[in-house]
mmCIF file of the N, C-alpha and C atoms, coordinates in Angstrom:
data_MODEL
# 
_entry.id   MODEL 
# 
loop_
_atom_site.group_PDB 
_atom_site.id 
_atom_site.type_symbol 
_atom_site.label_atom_id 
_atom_site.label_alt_id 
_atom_site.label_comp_id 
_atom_site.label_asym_id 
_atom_site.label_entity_id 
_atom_site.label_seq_id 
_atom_site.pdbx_PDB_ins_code 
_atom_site.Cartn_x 
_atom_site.Cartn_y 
_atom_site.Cartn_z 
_atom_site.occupancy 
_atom_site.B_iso_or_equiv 
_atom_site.pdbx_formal_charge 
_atom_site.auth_seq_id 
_atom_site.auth_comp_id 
_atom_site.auth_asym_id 
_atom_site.auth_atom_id 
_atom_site.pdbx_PDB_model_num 
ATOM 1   N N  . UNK A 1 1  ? 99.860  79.325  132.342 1.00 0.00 ? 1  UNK A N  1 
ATOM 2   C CA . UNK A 1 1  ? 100.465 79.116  131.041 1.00 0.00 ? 1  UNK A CA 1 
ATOM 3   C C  . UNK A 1 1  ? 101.551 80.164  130.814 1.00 0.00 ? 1  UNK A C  1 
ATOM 4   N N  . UNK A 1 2  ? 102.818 79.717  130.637 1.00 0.00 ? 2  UNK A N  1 
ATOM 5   C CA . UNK A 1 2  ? 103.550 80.767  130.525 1.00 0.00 ? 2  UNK A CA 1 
ATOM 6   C C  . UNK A 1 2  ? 104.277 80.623  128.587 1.00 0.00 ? 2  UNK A C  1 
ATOM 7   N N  . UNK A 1 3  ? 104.204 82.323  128.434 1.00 0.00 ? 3  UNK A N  1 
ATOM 8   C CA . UNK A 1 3  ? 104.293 82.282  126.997 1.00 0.00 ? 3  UNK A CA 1 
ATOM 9   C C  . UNK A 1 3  ? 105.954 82.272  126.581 1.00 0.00 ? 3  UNK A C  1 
ATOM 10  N N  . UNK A 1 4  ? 106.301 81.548  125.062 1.00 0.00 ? 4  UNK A N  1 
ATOM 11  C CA . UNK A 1 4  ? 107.773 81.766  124.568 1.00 0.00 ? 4  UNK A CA 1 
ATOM 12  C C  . UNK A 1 4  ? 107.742 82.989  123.776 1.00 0.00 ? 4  UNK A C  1 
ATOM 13  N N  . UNK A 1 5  ? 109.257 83.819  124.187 1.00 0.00 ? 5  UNK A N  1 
ATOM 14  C CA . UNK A 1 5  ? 109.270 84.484  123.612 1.00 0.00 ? 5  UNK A CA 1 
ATOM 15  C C  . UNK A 1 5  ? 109.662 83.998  121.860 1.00 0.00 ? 5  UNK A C  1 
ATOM 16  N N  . UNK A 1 6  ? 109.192 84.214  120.461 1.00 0.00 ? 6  UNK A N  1 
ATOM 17  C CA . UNK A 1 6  ? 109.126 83.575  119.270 1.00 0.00 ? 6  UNK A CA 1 
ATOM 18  C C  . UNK A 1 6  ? 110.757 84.031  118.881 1.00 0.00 ? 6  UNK A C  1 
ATOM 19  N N  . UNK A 1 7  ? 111.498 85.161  119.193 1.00 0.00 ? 7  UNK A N  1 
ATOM 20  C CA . UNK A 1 7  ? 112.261 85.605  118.487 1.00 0.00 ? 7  UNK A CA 1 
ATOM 21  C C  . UNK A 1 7  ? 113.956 84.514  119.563 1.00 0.00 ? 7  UNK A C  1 
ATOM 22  N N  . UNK A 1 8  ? 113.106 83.496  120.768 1.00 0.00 ? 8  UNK A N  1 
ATOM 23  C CA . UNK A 1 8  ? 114.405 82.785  121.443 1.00 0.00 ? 8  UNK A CA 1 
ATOM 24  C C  . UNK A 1 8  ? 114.793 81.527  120.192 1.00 0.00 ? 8  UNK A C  1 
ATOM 25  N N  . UNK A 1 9  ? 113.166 81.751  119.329 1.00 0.00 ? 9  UNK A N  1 
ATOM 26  C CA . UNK A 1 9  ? 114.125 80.553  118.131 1.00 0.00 ? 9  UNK A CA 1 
ATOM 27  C C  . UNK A 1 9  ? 115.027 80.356  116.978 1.00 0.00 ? 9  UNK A C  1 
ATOM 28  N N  . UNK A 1 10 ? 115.401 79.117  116.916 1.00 0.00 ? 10 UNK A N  1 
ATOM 29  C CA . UNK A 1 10 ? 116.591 79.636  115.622 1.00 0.00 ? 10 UNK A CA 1 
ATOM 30  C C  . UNK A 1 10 ? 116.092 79.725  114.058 1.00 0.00 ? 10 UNK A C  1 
ATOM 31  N N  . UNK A 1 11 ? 114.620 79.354  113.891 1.00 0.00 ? 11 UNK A N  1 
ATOM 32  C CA . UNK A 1 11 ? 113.920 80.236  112.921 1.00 0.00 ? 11 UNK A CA 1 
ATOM 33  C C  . UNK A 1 11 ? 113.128 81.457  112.632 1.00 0.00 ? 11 UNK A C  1 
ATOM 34  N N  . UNK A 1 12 ? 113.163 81.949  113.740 1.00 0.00 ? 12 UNK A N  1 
ATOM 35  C CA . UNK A 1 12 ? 112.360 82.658  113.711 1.00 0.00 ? 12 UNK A CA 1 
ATOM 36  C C  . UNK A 1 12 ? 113.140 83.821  112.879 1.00 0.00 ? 12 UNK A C  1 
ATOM 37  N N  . UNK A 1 13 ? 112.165 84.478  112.033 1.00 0.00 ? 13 UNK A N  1 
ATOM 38  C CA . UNK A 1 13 ? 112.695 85.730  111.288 1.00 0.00 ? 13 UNK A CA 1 
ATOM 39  C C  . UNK A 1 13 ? 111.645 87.122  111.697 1.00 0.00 ? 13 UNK A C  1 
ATOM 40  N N  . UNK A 1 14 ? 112.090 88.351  111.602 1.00 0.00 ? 14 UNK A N  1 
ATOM 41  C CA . UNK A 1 14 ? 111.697 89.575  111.779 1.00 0.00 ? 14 UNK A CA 1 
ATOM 42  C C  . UNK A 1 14 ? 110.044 88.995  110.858 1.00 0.00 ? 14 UNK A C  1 
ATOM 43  N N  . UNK A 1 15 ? 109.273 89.479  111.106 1.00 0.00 ? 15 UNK A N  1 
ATOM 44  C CA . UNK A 1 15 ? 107.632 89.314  110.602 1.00 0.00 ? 15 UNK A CA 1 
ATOM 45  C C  . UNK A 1 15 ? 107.860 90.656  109.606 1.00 0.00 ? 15 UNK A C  1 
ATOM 46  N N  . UNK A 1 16 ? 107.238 90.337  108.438 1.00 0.00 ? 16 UNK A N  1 
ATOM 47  C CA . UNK A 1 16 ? 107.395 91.057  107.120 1.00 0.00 ? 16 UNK A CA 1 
ATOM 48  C C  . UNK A 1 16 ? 108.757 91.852  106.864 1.00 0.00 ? 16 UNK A C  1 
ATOM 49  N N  . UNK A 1 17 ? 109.642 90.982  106.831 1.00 0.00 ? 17 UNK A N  1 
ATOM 50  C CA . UNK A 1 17 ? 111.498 91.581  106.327 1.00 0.00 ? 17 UNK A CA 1 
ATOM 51  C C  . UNK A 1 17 ? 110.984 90.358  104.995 1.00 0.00 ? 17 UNK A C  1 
ATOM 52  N N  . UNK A 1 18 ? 111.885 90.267  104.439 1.00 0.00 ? 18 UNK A N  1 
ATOM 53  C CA . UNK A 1 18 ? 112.219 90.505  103.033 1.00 0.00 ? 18 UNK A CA 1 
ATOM 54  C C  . UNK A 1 18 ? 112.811 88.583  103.514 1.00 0.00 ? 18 UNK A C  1 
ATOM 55  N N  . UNK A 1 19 ? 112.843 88.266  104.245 1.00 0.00 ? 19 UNK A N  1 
ATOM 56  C CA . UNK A 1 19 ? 113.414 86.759  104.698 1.00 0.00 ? 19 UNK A CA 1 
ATOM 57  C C  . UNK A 1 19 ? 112.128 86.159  105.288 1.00 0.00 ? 19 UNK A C  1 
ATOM 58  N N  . UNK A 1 20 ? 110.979 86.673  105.970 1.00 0.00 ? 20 UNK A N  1 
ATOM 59  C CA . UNK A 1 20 ? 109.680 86.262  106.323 1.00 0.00 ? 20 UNK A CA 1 
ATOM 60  C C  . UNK A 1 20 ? 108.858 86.027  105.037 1.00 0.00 ? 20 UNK A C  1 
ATOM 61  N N  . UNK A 1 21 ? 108.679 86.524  104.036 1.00 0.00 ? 21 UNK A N  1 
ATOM 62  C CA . UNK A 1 21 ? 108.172 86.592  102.730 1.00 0.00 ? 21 UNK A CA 1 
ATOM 63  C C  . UNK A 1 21 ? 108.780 85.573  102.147 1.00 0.00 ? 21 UNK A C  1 
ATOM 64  N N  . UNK A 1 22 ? 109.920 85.282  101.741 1.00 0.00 ? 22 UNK A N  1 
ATOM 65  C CA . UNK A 1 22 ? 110.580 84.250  101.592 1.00 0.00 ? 22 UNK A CA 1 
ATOM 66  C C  . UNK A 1 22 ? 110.584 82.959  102.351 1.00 0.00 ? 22 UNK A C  1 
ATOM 67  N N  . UNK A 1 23 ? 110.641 82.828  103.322 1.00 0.00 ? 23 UNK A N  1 
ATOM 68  C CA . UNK A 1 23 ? 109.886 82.184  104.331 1.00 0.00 ? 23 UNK A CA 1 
ATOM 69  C C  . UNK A 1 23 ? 108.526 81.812  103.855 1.00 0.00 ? 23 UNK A C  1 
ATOM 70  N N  . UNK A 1 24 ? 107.822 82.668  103.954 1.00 0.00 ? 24 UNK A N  1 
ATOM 71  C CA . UNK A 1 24 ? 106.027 81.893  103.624 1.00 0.00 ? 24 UNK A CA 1 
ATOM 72  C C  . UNK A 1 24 ? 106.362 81.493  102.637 1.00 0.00 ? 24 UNK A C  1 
ATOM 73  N N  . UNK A 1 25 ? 106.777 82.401  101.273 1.00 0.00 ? 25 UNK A N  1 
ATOM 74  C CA . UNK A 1 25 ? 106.750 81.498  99.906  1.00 0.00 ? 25 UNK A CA 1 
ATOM 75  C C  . UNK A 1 25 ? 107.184 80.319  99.846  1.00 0.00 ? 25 UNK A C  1 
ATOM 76  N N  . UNK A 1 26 ? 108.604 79.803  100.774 1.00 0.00 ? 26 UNK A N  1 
ATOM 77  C CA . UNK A 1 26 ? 109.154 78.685  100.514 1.00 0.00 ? 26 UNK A CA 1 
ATOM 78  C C  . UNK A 1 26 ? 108.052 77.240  101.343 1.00 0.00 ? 26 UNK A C  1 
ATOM 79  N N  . UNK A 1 27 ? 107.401 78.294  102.448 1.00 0.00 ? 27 UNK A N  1 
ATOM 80  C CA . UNK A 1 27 ? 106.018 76.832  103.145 1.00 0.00 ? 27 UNK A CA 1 
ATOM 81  C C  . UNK A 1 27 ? 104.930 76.793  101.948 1.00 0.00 ? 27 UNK A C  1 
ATOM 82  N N  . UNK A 1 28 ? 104.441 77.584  101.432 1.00 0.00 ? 28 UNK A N  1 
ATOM 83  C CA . UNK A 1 28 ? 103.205 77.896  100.633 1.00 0.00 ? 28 UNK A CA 1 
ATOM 84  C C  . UNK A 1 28 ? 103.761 76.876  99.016  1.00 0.00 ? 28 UNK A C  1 
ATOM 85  N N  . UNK A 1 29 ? 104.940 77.127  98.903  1.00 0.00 ? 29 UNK A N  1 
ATOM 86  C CA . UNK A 1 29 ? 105.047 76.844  97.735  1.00 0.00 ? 29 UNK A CA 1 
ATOM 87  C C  . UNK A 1 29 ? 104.671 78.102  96.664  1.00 0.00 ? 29 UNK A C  1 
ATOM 88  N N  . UNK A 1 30 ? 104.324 79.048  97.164  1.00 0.00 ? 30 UNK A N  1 
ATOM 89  C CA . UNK A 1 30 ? 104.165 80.696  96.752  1.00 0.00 ? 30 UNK A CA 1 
ATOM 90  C C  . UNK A 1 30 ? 103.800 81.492  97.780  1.00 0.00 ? 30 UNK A C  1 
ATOM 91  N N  . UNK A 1 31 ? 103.866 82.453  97.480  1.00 0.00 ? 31 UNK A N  1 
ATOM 92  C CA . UNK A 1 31 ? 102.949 83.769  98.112  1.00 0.00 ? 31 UNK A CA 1 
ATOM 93  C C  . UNK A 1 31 ? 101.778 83.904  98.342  1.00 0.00 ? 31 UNK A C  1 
ATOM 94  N N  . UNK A 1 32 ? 101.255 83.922  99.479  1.00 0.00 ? 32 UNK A N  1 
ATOM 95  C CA . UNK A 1 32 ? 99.751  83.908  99.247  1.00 0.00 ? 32 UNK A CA 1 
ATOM 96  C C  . UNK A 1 32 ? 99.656  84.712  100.409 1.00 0.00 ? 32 UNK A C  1 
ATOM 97  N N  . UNK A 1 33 ? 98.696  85.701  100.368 1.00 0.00 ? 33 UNK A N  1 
ATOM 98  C CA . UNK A 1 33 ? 98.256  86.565  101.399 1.00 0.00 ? 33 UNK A CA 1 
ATOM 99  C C  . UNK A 1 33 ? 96.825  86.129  102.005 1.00 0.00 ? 33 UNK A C  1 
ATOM 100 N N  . UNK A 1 34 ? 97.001  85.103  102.333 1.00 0.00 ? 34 UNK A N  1 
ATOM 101 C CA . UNK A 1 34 ? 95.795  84.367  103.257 1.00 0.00 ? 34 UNK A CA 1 
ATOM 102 C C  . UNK A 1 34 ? 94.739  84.447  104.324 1.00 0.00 ? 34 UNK A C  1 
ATOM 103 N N  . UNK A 1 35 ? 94.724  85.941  104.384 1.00 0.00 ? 35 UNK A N  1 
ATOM 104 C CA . UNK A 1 35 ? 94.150  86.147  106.227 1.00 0.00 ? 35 UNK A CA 1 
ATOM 105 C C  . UNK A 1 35 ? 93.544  87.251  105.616 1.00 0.00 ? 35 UNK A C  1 
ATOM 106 N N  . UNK A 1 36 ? 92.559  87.997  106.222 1.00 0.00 ? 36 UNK A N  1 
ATOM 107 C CA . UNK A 1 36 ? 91.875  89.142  106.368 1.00 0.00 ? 36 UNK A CA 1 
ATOM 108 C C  . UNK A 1 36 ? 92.413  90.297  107.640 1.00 0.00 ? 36 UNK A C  1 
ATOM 109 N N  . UNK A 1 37 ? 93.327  91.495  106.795 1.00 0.00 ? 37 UNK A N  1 
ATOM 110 C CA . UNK A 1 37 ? 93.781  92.074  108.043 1.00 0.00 ? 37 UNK A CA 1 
ATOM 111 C C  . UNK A 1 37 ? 92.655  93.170  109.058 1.00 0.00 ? 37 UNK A C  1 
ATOM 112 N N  . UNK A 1 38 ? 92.807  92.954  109.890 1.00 0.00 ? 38 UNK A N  1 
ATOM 113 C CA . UNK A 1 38 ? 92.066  94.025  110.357 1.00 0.00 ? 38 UNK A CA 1 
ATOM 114 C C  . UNK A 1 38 ? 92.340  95.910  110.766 1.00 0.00 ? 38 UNK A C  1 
ATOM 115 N N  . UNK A 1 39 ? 93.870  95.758  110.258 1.00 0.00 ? 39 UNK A N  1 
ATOM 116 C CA . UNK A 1 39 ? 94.334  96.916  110.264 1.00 0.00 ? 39 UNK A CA 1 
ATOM 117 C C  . UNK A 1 39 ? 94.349  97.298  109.018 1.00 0.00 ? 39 UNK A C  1 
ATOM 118 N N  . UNK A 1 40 ? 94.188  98.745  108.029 1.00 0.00 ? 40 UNK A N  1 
ATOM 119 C CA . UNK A 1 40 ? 94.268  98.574  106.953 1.00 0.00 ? 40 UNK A CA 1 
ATOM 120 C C  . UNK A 1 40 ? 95.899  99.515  106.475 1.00 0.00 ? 40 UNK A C  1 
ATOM 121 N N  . UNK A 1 41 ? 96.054  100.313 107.372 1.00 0.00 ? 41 UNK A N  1 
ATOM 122 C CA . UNK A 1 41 ? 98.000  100.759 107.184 1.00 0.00 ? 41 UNK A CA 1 
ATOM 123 C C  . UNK A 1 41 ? 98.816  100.673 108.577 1.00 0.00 ? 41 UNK A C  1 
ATOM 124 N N  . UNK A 1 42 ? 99.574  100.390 108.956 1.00 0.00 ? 42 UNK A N  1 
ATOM 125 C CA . UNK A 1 42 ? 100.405 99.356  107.850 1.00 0.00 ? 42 UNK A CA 1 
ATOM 126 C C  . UNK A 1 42 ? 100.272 98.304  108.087 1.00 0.00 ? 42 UNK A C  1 
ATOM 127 N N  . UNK A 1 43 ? 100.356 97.458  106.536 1.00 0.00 ? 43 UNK A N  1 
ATOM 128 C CA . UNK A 1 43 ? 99.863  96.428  106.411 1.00 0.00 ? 43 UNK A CA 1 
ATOM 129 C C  . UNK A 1 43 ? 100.882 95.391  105.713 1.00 0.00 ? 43 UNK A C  1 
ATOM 130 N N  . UNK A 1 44 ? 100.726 93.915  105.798 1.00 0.00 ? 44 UNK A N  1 
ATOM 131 C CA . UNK A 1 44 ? 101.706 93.350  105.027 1.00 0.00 ? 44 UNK A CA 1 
ATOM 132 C C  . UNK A 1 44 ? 102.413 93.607  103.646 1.00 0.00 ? 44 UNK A C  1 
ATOM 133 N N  . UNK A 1 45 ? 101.341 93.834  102.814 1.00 0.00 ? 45 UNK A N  1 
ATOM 134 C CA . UNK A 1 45 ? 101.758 94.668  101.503 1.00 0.00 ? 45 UNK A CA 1 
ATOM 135 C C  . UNK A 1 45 ? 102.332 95.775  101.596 1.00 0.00 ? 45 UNK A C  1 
ATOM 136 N N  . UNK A 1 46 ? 101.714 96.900  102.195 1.00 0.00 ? 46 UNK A N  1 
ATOM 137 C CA . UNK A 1 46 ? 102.545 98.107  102.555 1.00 0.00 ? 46 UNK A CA 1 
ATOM 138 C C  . UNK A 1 46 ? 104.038 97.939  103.092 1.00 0.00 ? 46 UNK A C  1 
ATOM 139 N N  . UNK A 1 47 ? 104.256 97.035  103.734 1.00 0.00 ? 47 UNK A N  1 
ATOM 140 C CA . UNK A 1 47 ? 105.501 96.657  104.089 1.00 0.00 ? 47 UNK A CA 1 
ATOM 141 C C  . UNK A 1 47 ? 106.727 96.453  103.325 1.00 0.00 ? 47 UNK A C  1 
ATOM 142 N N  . UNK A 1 48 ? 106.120 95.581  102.597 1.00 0.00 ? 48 UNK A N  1 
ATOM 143 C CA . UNK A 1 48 ? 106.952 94.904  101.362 1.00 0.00 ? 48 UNK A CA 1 
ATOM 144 C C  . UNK A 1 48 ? 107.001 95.527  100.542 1.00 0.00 ? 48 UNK A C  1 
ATOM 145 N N  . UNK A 1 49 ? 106.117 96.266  100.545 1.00 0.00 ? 49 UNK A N  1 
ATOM 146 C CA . UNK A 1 49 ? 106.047 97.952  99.274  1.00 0.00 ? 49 UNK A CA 1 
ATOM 147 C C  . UNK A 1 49 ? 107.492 98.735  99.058  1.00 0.00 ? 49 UNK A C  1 
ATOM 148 N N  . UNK A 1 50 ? 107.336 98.650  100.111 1.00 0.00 ? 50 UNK A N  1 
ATOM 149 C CA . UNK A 1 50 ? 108.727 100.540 101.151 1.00 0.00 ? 50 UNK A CA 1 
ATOM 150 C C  . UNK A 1 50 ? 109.742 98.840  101.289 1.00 0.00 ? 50 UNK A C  1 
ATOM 151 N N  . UNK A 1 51 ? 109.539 97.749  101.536 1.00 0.00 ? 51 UNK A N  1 
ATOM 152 C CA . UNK A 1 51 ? 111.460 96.963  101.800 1.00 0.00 ? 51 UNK A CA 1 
ATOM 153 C C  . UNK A 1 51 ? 111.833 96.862  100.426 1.00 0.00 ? 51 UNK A C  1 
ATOM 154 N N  . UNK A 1 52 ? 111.014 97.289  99.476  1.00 0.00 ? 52 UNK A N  1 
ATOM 155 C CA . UNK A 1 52 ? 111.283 96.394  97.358  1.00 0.00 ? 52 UNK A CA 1 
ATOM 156 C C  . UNK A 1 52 ? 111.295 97.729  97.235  1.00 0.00 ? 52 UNK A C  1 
ATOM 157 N N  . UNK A 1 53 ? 110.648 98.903  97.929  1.00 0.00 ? 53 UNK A N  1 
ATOM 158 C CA . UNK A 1 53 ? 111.541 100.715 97.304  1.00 0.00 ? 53 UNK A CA 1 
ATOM 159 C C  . UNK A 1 53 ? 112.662 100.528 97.703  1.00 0.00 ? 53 UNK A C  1 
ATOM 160 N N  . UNK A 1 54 ? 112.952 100.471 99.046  1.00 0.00 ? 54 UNK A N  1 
ATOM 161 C CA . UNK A 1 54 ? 114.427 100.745 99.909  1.00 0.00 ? 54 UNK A CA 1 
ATOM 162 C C  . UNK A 1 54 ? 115.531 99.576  98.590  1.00 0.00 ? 54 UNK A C  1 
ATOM 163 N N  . UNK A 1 55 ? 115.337 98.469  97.988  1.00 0.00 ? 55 UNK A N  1 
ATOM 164 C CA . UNK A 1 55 ? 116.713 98.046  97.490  1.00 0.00 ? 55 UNK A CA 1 
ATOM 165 C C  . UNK A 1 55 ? 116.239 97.982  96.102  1.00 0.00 ? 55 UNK A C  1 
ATOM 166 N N  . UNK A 1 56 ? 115.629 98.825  95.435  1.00 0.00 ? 56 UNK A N  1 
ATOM 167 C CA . UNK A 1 56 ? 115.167 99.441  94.423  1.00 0.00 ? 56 UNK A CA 1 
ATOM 168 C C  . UNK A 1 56 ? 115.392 100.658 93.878  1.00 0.00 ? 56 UNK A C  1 
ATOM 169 N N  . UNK A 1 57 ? 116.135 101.058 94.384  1.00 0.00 ? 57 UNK A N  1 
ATOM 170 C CA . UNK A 1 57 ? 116.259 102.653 94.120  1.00 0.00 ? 57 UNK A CA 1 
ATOM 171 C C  . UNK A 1 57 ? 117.109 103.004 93.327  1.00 0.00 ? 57 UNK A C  1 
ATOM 172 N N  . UNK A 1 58 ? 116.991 103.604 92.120  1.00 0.00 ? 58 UNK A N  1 
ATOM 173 C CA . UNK A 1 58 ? 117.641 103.887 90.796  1.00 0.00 ? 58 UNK A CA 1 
ATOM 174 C C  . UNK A 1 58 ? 117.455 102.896 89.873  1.00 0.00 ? 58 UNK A C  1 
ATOM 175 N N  . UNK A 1 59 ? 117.195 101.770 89.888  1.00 0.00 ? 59 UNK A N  1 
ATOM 176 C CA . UNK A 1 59 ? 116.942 100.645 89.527  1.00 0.00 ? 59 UNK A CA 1 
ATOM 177 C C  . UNK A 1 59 ? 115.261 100.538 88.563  1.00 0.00 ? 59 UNK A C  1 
ATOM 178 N N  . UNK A 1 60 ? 115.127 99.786  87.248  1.00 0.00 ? 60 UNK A N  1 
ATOM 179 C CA . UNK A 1 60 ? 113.639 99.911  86.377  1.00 0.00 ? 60 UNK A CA 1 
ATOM 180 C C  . UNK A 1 60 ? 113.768 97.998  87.077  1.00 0.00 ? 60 UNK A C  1 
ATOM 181 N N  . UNK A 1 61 ? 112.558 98.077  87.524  1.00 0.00 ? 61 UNK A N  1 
ATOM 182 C CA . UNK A 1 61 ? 112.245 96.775  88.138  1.00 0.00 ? 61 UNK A CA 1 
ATOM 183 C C  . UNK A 1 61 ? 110.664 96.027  87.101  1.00 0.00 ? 61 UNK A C  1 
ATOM 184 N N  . UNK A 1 62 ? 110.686 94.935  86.805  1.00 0.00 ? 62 UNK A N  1 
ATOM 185 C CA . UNK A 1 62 ? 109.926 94.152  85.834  1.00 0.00 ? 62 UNK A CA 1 
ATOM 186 C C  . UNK A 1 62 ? 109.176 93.855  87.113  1.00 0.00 ? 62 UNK A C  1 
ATOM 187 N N  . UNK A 1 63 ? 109.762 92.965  87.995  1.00 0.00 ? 63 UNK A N  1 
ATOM 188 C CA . UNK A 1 63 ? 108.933 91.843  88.376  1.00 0.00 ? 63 UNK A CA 1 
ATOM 189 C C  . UNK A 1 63 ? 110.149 91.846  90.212  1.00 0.00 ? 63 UNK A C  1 
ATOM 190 N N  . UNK A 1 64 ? 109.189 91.563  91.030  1.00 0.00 ? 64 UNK A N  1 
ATOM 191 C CA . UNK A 1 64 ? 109.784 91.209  92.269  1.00 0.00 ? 64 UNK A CA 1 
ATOM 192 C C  . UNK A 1 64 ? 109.633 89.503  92.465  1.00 0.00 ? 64 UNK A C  1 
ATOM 193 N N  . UNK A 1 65 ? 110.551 88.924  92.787  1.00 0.00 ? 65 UNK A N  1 
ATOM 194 C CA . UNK A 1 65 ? 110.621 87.053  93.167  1.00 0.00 ? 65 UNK A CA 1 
ATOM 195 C C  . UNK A 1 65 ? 110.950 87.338  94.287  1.00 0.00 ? 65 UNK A C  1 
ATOM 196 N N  . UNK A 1 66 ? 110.561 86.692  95.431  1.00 0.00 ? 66 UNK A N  1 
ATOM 197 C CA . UNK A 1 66 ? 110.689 86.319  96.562  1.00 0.00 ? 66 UNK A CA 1 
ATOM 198 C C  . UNK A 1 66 ? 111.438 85.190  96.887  1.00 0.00 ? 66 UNK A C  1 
ATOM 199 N N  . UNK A 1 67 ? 111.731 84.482  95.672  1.00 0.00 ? 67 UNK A N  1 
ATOM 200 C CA . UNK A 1 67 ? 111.770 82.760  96.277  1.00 0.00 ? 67 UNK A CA 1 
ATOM 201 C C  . UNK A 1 67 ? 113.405 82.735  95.646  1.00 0.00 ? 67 UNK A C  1 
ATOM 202 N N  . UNK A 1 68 ? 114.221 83.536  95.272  1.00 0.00 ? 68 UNK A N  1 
ATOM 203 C CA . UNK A 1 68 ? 115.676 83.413  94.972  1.00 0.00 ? 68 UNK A CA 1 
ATOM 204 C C  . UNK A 1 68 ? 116.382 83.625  96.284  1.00 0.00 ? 68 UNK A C  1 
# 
């Protein structure tokens, strides 16, 4: 059995960037953190934590949307 590499496709996006999140939300029809991780840092949330600091900064933030 020989394996594909995931990133030779033309959807494929970086796994937890700020376009993968967007991505699930737009299959899910929301966000849903569905799985039980077995690592506990770093973790999907932690991820998305530090990518919504990094284009957050100076900025009073209400609410993060994924799906704009």
């Amino acid at each position: 059995m020989q394996l594909t590499d995931p990133t030779t496709f033309t959807e494929w996006v970086q796994p937890h960037s700020i376009e993968w999140y967007k991505q699930l939300s737009d299959i899910q029809g929301k966000y849903i953190y569905s799985w039980n991780p077995t690592l506990t840092e770093p973790n999907g949330e932690s991820i998305f934590d530090k990518e919504v600091t990094k284009i957050t900064v100076g900025r009073k933030v209400l609410d993060v949307d994924t799906a704009s």
